[in-house]
Backbone as JSON, one array per atom type, in Angstrom:
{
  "sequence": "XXXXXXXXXXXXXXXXXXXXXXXXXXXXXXXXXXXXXXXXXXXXXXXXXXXXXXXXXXXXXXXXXXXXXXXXXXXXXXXXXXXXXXXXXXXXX",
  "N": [[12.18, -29.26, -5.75], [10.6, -26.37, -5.81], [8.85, -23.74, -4.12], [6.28, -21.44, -4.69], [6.92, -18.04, -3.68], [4.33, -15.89, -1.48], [3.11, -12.96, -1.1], [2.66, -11.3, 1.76], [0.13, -9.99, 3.7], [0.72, -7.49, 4.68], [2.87, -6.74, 3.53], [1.22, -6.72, 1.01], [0.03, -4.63, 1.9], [1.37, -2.38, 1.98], [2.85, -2.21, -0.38], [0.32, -1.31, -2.11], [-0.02, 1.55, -0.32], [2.88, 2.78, -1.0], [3.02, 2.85, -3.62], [0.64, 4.81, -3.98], [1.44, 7.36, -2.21], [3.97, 7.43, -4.18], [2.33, 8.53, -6.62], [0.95, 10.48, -5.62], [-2.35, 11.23, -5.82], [-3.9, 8.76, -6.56], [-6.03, 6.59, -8.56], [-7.69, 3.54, -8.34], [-7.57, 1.64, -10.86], [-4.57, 2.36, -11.33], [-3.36, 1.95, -9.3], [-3.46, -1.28, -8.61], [-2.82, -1.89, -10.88], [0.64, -0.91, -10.17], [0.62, -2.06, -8.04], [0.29, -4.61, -8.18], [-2.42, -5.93, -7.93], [-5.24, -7.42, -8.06], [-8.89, -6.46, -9.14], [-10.28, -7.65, -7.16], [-8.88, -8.65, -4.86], [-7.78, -6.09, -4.2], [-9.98, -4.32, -3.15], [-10.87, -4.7, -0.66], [-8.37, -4.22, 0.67], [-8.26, -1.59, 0.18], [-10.61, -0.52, 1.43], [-10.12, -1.34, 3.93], [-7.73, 0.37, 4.25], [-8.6, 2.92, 4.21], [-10.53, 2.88, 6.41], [-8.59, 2.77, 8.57], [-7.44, 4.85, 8.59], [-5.62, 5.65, 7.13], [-5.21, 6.21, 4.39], [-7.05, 8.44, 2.67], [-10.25, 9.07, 0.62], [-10.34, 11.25, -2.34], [-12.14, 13.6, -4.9], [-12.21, 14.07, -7.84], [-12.17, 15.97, -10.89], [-15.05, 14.18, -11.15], [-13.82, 11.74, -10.48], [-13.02, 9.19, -8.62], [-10.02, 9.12, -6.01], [-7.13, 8.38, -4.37], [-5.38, 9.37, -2.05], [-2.57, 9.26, 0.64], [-2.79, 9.9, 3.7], [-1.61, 11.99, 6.74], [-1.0, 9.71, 8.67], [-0.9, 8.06, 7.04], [1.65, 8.53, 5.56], [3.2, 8.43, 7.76], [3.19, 5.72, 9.02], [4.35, 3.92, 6.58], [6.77, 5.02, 6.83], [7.84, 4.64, 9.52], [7.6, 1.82, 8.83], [9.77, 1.43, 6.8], [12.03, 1.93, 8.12], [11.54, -0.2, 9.74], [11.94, -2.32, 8.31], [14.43, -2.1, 7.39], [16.06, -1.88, 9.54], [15.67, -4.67, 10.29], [16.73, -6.03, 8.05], [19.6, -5.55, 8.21], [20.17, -7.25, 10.32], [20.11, -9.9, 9.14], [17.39, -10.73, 8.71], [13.68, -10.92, 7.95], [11.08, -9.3, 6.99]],
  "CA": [[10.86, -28.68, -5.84], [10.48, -25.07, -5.63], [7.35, -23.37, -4.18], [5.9, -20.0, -5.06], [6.69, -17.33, -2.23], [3.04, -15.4, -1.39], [3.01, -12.04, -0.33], [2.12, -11.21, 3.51], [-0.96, -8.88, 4.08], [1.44, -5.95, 5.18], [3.32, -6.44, 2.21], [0.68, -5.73, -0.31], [-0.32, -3.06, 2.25], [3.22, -1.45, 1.86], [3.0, -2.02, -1.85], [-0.64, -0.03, -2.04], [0.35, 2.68, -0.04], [3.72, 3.22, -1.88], [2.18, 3.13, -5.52], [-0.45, 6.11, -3.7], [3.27, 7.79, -2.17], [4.62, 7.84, -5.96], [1.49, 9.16, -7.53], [0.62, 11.85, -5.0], [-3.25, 10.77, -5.59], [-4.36, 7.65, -8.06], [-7.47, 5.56, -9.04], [-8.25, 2.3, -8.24], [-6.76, 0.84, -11.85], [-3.67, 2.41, -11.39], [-2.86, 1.27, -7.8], [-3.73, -2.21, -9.67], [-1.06, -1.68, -11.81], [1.6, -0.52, -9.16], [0.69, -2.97, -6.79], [0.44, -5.94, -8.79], [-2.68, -6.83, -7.57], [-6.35, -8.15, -9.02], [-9.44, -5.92, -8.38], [-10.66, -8.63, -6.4], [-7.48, -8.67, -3.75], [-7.01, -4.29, -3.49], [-10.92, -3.52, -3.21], [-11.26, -5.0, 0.88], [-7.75, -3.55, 1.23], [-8.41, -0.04, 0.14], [-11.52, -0.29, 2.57], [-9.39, -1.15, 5.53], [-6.86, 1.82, 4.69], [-9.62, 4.12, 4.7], [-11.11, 2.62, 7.86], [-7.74, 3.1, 9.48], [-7.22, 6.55, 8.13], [-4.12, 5.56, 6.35], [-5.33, 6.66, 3.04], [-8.23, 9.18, 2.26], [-10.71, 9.28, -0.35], [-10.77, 12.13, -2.92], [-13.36, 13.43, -5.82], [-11.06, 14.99, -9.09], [-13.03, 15.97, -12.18], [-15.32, 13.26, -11.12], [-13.0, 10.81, -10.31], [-12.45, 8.59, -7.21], [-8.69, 8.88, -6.34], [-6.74, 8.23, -3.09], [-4.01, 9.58, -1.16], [-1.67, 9.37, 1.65], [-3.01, 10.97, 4.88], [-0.3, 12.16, 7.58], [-0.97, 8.87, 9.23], [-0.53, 6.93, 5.99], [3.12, 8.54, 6.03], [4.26, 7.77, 9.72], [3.05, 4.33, 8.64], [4.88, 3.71, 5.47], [8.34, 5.81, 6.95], [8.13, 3.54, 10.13], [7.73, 0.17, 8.26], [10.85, 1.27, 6.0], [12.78, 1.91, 9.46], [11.9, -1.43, 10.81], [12.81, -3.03, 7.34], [16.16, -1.6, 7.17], [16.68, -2.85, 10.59], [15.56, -6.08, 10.09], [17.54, -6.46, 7.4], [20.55, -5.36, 8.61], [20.26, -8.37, 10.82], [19.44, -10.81, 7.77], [15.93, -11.04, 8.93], [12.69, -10.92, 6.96], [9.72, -8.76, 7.85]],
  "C": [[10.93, -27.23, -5.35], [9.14, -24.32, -5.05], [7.36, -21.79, -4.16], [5.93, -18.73, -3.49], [5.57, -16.47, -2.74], [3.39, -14.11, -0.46], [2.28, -11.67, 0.88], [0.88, -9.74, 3.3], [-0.25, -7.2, 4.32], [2.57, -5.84, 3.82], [2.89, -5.83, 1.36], [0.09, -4.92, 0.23], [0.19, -1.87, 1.88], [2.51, -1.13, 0.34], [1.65, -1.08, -2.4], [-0.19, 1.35, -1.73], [1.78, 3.59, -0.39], [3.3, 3.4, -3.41], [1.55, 4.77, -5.08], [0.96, 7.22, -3.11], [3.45, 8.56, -3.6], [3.82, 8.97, -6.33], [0.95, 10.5, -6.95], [-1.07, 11.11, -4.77], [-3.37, 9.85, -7.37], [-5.22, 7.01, -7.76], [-6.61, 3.88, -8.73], [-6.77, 1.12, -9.18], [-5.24, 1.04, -11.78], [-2.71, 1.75, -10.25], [-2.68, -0.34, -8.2], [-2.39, -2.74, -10.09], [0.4, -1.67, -11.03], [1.6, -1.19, -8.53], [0.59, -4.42, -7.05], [-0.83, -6.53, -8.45], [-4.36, -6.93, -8.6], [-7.26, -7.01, -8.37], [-10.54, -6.03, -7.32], [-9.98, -8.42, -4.9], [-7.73, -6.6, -3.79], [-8.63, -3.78, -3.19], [-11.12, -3.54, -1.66], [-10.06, -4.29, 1.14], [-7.58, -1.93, 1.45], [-9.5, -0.01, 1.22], [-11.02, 0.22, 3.75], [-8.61, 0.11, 5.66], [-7.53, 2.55, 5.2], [-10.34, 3.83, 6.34], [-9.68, 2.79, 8.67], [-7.16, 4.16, 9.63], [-5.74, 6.4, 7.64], [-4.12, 6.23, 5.34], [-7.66, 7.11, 2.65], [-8.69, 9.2, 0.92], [-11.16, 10.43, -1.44], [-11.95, 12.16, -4.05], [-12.36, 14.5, -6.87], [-11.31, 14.91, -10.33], [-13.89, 14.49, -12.4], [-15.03, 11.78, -10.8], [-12.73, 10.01, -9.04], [-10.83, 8.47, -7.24], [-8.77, 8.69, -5.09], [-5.56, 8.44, -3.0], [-3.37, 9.43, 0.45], [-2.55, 10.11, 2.5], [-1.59, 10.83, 5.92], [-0.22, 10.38, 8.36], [-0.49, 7.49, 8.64], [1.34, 6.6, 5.93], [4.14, 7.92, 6.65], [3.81, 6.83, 8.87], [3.99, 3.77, 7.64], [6.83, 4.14, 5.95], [8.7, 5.02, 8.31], [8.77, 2.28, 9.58], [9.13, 0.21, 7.49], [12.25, 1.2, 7.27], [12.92, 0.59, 9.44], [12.08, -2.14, 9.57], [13.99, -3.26, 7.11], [16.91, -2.22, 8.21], [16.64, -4.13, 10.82], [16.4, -6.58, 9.13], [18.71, -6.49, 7.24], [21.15, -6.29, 10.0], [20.02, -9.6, 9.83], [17.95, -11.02, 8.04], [15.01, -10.14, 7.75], [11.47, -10.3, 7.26], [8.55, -9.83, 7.13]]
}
């Protein structure tokens, strides 16, 4: 029997804030896209970024987009740290 592994909360955090990384600033649908997720699942998590100042809200020929703030960074360049090291022990974040 096999069961489906489920991505961890800081996972599809990671995976948000790397898609927004890539793109410099992107919409909603595209993050979506990049992050694999429903716009059900990324609409409470984009909240929280912004409530944690991870990721700021822009306005671009009308457009809601979002990017990286310096804090989003450190965040994202940490977590790859303590990945690398975790995994360089076989461990699993």
């Amino acid at each position: 029997m096999s069961f489906k592994k489920y991505r961890s909360n800081l996972s599809i955090i990671v995976d948000i804030l790397s898609a927004i990384k890539e793109e410099g600033r992107i919409g909603k649908s595209r993050i979506m896209q990049k992050a694999n997720l429903s716009y059900d699942r990324l609409g409470p998590r984009i909240e929280e970024l912004l409530r944690r100042g991870l990721i700021e809200e822009v306005i671009d020929e009308n457009k809601v987009l979002y990017q990286l703030t310096e804090k989003g960074y450190t965040f994202l360049n940490e977590y790859q740290k303590m990945k690398a090291f975790l995994d360089a022990f076989g461990l699993e974040v």
